[in-house]
N, CA, C and O atoms as a CHARMM CRD file, in Angstrom:
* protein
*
  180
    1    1 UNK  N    120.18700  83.32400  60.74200 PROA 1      0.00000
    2    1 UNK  CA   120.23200  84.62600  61.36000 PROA 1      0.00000
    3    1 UNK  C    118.82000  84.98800  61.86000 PROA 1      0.00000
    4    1 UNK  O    117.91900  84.35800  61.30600 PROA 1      0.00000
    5    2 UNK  N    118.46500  85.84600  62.76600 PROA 2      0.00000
    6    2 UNK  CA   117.65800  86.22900  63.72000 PROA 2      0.00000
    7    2 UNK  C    117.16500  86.95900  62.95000 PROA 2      0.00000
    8    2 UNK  O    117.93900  87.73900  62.39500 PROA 2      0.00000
    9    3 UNK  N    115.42000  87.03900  62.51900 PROA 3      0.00000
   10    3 UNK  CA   114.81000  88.53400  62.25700 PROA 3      0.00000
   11    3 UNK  C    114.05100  89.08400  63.19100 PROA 3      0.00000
   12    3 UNK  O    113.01200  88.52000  63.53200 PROA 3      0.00000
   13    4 UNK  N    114.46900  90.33500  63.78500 PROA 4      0.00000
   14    4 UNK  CA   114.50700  90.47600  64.47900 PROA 4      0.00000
   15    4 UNK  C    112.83900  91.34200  64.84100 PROA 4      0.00000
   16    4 UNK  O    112.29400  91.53900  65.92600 PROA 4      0.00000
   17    5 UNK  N    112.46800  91.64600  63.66200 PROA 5      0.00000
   18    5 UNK  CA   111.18900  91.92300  63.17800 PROA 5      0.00000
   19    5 UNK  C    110.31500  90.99000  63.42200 PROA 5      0.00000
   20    5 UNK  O    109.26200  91.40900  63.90200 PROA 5      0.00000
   21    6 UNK  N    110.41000  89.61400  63.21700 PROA 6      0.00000
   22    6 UNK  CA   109.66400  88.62700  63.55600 PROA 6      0.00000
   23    6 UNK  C    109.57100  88.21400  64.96800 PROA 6      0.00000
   24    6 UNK  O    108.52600  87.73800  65.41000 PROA 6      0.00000
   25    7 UNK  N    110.37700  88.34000  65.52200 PROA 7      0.00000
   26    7 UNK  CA   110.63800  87.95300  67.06500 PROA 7      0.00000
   27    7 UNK  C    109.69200  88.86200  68.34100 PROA 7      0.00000
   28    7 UNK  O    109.21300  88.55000  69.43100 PROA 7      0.00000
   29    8 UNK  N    109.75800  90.34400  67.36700 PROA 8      0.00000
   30    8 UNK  CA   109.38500  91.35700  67.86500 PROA 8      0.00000
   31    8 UNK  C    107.69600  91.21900  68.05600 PROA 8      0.00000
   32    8 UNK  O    106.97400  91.78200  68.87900 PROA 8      0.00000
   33    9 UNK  N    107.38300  90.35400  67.09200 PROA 9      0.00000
   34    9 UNK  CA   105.79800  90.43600  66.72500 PROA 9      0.00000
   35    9 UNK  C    105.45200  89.26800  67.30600 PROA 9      0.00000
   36    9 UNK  O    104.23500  89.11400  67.41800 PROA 9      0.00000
   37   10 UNK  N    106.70300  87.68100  68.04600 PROA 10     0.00000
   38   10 UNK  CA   106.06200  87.06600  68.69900 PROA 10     0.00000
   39   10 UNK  C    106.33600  87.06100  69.97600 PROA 10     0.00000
   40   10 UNK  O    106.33000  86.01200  70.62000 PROA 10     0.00000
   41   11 UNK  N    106.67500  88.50900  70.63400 PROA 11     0.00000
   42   11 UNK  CA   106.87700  89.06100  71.86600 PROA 11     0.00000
   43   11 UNK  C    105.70800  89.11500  72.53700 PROA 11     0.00000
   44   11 UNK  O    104.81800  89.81500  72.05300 PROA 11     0.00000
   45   12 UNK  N    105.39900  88.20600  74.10900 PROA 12     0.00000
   46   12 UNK  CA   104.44000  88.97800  74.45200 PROA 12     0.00000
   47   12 UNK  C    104.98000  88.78600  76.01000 PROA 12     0.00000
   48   12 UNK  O    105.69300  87.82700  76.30800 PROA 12     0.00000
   49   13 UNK  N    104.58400  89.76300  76.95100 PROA 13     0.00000
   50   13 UNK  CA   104.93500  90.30500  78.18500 PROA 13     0.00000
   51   13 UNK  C    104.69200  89.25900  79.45800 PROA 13     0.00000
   52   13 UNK  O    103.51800  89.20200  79.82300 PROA 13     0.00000
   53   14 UNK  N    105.42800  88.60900  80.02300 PROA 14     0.00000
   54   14 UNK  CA   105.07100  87.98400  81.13700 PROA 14     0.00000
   55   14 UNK  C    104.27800  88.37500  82.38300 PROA 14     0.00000
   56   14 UNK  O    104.59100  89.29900  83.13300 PROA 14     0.00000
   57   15 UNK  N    103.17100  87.53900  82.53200 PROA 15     0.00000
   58   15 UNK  CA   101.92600  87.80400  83.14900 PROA 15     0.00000
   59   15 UNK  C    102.72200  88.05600  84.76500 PROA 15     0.00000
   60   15 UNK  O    102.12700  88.91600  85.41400 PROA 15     0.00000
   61   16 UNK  N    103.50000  87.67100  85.22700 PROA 16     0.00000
   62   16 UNK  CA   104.31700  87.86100  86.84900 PROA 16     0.00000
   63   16 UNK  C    104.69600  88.80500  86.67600 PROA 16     0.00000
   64   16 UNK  O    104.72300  89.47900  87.70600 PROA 16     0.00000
   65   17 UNK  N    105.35300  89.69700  85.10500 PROA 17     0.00000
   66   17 UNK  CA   105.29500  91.24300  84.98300 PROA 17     0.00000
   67   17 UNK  C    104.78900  91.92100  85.65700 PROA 17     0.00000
   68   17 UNK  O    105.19800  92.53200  86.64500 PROA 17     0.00000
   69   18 UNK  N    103.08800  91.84200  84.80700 PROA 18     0.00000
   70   18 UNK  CA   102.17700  92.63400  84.77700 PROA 18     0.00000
   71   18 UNK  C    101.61400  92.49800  86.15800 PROA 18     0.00000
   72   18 UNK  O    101.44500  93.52400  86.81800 PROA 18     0.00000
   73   19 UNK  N    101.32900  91.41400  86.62000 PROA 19     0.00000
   74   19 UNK  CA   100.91600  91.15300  88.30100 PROA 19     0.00000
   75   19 UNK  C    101.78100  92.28400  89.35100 PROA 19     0.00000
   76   19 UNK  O    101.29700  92.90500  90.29700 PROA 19     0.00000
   77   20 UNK  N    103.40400  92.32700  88.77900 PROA 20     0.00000
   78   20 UNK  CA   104.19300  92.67100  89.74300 PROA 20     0.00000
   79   20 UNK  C    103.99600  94.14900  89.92600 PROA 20     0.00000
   80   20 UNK  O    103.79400  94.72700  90.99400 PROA 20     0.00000
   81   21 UNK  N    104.11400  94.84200  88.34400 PROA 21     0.00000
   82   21 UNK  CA   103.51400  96.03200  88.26000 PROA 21     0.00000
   83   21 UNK  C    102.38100  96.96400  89.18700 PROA 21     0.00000
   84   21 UNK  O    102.44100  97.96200  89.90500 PROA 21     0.00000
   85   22 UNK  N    101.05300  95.76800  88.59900 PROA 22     0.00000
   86   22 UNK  CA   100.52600  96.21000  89.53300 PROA 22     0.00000
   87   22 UNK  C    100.47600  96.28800  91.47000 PROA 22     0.00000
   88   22 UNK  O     99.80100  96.93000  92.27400 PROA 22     0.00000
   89   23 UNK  N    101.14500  95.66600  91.53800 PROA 23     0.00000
   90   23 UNK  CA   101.54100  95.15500  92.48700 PROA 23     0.00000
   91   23 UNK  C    102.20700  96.57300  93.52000 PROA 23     0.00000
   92   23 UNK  O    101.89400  96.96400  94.64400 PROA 23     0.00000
   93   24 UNK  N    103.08500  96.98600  92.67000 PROA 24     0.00000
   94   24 UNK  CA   104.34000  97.65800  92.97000 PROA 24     0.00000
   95   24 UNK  C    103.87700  99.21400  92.96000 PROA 24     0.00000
   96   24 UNK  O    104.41600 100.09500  93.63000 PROA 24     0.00000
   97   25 UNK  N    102.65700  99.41300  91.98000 PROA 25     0.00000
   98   25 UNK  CA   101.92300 101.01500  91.45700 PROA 25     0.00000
   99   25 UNK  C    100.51500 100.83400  93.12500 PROA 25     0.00000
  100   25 UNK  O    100.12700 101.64000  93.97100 PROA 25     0.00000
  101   26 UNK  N    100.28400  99.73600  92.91700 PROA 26     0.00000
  102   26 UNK  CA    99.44300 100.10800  94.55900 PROA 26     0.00000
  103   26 UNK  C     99.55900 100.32700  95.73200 PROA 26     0.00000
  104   26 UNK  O     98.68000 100.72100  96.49900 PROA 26     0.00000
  105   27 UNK  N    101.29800  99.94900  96.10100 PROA 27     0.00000
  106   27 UNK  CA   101.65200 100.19900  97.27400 PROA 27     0.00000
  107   27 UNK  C    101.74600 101.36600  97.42300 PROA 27     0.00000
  108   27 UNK  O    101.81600 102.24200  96.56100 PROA 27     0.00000
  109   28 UNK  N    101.75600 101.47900  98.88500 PROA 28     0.00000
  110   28 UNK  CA   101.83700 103.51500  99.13100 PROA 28     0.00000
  111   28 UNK  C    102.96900 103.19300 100.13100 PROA 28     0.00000
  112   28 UNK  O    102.86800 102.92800 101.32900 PROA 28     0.00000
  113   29 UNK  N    104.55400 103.31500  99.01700 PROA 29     0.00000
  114   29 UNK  CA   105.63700 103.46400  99.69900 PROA 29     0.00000
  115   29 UNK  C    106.32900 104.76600  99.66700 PROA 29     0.00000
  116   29 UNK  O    106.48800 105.65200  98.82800 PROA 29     0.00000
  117   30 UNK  N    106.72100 104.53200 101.02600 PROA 30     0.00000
  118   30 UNK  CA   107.07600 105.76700 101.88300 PROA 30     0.00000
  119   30 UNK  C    108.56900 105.74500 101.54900 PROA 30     0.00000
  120   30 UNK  O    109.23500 104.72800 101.35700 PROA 30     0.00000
  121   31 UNK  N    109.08200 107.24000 101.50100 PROA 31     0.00000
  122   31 UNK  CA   110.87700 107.00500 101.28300 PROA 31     0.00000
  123   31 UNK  C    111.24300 107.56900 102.53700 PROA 31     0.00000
  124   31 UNK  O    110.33900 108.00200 103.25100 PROA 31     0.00000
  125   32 UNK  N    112.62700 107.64300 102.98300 PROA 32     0.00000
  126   32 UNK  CA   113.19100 107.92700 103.85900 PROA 32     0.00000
  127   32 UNK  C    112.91100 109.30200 104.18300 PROA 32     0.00000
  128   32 UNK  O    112.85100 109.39400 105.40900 PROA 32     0.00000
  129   33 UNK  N    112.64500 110.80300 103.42100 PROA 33     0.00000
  130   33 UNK  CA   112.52200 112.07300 103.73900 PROA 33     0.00000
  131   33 UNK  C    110.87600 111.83000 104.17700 PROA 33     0.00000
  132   33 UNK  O    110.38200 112.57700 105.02200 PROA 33     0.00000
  133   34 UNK  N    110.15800 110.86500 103.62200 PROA 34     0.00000
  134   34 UNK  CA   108.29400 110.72200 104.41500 PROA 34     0.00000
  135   34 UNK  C    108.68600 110.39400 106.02700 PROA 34     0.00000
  136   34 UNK  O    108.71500 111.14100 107.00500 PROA 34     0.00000
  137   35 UNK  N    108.92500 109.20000 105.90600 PROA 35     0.00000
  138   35 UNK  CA   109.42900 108.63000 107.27100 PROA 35     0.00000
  139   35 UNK  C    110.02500 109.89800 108.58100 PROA 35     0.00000
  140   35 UNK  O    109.52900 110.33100 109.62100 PROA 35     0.00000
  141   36 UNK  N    111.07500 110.09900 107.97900 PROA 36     0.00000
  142   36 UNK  CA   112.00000 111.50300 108.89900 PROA 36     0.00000
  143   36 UNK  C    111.01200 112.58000 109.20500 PROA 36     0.00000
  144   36 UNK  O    111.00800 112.98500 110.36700 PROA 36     0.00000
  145   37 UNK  N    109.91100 113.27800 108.09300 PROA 37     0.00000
  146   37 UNK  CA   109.62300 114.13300 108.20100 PROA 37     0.00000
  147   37 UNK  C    107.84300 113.68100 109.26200 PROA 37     0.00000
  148   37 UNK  O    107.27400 114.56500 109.90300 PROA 37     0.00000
  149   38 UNK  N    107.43500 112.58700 109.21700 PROA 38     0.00000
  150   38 UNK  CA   106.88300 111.43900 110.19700 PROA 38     0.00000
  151   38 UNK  C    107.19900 112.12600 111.16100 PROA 38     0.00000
  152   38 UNK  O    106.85200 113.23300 111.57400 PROA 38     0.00000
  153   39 UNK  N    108.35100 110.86500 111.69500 PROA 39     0.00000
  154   39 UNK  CA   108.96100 111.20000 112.76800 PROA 39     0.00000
  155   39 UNK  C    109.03300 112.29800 113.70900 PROA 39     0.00000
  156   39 UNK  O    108.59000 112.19800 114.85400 PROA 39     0.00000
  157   40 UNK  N    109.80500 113.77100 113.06600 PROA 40     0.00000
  158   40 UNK  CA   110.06700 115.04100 113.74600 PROA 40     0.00000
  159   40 UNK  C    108.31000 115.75500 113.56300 PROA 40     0.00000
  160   40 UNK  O    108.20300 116.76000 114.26600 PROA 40     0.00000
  161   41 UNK  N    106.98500 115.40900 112.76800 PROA 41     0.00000
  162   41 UNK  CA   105.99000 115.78300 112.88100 PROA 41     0.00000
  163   41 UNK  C    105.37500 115.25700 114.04600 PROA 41     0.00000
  164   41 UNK  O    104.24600 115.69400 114.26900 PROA 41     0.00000
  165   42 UNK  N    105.77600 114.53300 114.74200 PROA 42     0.00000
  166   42 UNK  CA   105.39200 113.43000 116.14300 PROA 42     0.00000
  167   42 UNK  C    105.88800 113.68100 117.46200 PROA 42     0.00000
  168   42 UNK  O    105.32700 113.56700 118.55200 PROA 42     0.00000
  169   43 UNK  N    107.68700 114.24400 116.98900 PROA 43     0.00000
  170   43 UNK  CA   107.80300 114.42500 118.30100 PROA 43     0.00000
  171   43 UNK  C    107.63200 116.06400 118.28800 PROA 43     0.00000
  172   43 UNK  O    108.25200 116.53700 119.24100 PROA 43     0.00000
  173   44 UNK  N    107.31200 116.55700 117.90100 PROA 44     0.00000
  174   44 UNK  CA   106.86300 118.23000 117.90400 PROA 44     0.00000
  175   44 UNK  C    105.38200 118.20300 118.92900 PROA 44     0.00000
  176   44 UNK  O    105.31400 119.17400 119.68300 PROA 44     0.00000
  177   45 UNK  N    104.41000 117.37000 119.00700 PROA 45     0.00000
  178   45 UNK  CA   103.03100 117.17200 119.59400 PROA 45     0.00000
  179   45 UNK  C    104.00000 116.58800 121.06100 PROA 45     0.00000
  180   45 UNK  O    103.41500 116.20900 122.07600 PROA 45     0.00000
């Protein structure tokens, strides 16, 4: 049987994780109401 306590303590986090993470927290993504509100700020000029 599994302890599950032990398993826990030889857990450690995959480094393509942590890469991706950061990865994913530096982008400056835009959602669809940025974009739209873009857009109609553009064609107003």
């Amino acid at each position: 049987m599994l302890d599950f306590e032990k398993e826990l303590e030889k857990f450690k986090p995959s480094l393509e994780v942590d890469d991706a993470e950061d990865a994913i927290k530096g982008n400056d993504m835009s959602d669809v109401a940025d974009l739209i509100k873009e857009i109609i700020e553009e064609n107003e000029k």
